[in-house]
C-alpha positions as CSV (number, residue, x, y, z in Angstrom):
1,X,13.0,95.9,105.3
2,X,14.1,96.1,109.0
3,X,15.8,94.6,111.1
4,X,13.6,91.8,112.9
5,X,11.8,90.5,109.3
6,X,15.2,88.2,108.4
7,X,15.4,90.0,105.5
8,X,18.7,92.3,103.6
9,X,19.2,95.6,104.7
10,X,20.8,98.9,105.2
11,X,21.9,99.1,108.8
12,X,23.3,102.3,108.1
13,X,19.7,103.6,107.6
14,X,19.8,107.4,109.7
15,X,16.4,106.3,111.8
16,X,18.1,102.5,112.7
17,X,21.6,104.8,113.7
18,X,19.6,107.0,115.7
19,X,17.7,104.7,117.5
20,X,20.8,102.4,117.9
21,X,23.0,104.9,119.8
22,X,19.6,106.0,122.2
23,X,19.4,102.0,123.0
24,X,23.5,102.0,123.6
25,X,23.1,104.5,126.3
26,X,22.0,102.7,129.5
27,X,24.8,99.9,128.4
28,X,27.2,102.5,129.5
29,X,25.7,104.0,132.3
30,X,25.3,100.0,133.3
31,X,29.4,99.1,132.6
32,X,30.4,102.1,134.5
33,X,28.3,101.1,137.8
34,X,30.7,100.1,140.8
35,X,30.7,96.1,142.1
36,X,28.2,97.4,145.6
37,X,25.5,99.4,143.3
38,X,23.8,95.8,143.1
39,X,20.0,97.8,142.9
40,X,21.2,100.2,140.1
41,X,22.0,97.3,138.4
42,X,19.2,95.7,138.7
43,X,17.1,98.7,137.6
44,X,19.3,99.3,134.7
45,X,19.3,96.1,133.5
46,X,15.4,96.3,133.8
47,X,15.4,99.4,131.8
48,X,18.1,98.1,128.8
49,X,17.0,94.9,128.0
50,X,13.9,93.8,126.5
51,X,12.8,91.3,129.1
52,X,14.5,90.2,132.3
53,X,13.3,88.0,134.5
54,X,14.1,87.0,138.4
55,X,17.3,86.6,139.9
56,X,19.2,87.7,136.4
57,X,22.9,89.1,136.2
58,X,25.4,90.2,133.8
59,X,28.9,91.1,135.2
60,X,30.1,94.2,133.5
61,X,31.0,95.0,131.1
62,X,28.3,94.0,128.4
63,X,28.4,94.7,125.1
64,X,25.4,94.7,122.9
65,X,24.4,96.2,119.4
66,X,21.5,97.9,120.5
67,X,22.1,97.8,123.9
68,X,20.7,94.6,125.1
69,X,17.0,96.3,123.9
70,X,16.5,93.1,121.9
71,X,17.7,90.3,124.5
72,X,15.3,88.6,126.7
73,X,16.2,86.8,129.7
74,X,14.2,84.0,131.8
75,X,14.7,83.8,135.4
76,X,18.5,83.3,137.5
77,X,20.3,83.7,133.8
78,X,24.1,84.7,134.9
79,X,26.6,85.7,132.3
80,X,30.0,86.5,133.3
81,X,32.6,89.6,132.1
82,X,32.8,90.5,128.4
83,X,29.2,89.0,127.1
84,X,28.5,90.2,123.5
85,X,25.0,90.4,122.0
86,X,24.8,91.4,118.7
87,X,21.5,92.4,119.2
88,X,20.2,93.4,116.3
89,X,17.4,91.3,116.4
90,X,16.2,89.3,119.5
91,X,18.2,86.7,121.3
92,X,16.4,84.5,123.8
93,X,18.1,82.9,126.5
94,X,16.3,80.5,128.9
95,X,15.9,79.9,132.8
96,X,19.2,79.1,134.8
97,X,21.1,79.5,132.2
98,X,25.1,80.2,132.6
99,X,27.0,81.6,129.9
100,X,31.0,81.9,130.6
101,X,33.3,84.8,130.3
102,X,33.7,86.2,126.3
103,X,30.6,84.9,124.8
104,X,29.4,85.8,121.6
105,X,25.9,85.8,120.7
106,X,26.0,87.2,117.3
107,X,22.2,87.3,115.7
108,X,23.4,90.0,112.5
109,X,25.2,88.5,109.7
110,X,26.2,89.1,106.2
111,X,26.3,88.3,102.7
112,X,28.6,86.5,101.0
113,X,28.8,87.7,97.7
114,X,31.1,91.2,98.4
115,X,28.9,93.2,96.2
116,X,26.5,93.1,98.6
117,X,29.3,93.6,101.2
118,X,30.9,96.1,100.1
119,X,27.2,98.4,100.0
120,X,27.2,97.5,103.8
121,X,23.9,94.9,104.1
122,X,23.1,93.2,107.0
123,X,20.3,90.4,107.9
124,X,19.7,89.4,111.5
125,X,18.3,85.7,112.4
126,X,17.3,85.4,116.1
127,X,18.9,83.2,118.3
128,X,17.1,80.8,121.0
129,X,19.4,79.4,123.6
130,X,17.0,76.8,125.8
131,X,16.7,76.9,130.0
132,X,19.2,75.8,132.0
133,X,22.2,75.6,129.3
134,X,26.0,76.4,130.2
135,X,27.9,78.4,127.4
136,X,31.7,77.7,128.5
137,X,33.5,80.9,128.1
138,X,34.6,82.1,124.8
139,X,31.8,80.4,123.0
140,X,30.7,82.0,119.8
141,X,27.0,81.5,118.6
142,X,26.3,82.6,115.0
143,X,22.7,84.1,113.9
144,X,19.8,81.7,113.7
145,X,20.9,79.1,115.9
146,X,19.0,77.2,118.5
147,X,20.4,75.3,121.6
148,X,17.7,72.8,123.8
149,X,17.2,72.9,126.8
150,X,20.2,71.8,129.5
151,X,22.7,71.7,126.6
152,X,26.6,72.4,127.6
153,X,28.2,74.0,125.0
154,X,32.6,73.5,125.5
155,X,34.6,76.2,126.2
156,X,36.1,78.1,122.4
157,X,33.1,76.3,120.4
158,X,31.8,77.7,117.6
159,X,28.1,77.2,117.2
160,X,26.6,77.0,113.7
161,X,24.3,74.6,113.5
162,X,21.0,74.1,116.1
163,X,21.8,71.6,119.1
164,X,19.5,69.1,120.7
165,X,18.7,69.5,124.4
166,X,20.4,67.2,126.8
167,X,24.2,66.9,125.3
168,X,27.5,68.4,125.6
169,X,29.0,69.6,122.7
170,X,32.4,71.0,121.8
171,X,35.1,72.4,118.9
172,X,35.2,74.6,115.6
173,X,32.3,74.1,114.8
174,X,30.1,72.5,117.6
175,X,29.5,69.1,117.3
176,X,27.9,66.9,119.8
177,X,30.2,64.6,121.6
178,X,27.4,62.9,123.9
179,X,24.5,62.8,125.8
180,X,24.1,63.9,129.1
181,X,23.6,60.7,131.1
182,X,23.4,58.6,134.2
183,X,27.5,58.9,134.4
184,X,27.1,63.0,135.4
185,X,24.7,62.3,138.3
186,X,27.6,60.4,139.9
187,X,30.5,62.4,138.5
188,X,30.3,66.4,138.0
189,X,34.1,66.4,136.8
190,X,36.3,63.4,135.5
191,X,36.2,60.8,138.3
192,X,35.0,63.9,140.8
193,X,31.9,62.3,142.9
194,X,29.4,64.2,144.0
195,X,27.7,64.0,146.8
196,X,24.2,62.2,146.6
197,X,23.2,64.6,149.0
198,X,23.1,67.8,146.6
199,X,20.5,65.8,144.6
200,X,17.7,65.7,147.5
């Protein structure tokens, strides 16, 4: 058993440790970079994660199980401070995707019944998050979930259960309140125009 076959396991295992704390170590050598070492950055965040495409940034700090190593990014993803992978198996995250301050993306979970608990076991189930989605800040998204494509999730929501594309959804836990329609190409904030112009 391992940790990307979705099955129980011992996450204390001495070879996962090992290989968990080796991963960890450009994480810190990223969160400890200054604000104007933008191409360290960029070649660290080349070297931690498992794929990044274009144009990607993630304001330190980040925080990831195995040190982003199992998050792959498309192109022009931004996350803001404090994003958490739990990385423990992959987590996908589309093109032009935003995700707020103090996200969670937690892809490790486990058991309910405690005597399985209580001897430590673990499963991961990989997250998808679609292109061009914006995760308000202090969303939480649970292991196995997938999000469509251009889906806002609302700031403090609680994702455990997949989400079409095209909606907004919001609360504990994230339910969909509406689809994203004609109404936000002439508002972008309650009665807020915006300005045809930015569409051409």
């Amino acid at each position: 058993m391992g940790l990307h076959d979705q099955q129980i396991y011992n996450p204390e295992d001495p070879a996962i440790l090992k290989a968990q704390k080796q991963a960890q170590l450009k994480m810190y050598e990223y969160n400890r970079t200054l604000p104007t070492e933008d191409s360290k950055r960029q070649r660290l965040l080349k070297e931690m994660l498992g794929k990044v495409g274009k144009g990607c940034f993630l304001e330190p700090p980040f925080r990831a199980n195995f040190g982003g190593k199992h998050v792959i990014l498309g192109d022009y993803v931004y996350a803001n401070f404090n994003l958490t992978a739990v990385d423990d198996t992959y987590i996908y995250i589309g093109d032009h995707t935003m995700i707020g301050p103090n996200v969670t993306l937690a892809s490790a979970g486990h058991p309910v019944l405690p005597e399985l608990r209580q001897k430590g076991y673990q499963y991961n189930l990989p997250i998808h998050i679609g292109k061009n989605c914006w995760l308000g800040a202090g969303v939480v998204v649970v292991p196995g979930v997938t999000i469509g494509d251009n889906t806002v999730v609302g700031a403090g929501a609680v994702v455990t259960k997949d989400l079409p594309a095209n909606v907004v959804a919001v609360g504990v836990p994230a339910k969909v309140l509406r689809p994203i329609s004609d109404h936000d190409r002439k508002y972008y904030h309650g009665q807020m125009k915006i300005d045809p112009k930015l569409l051409s």
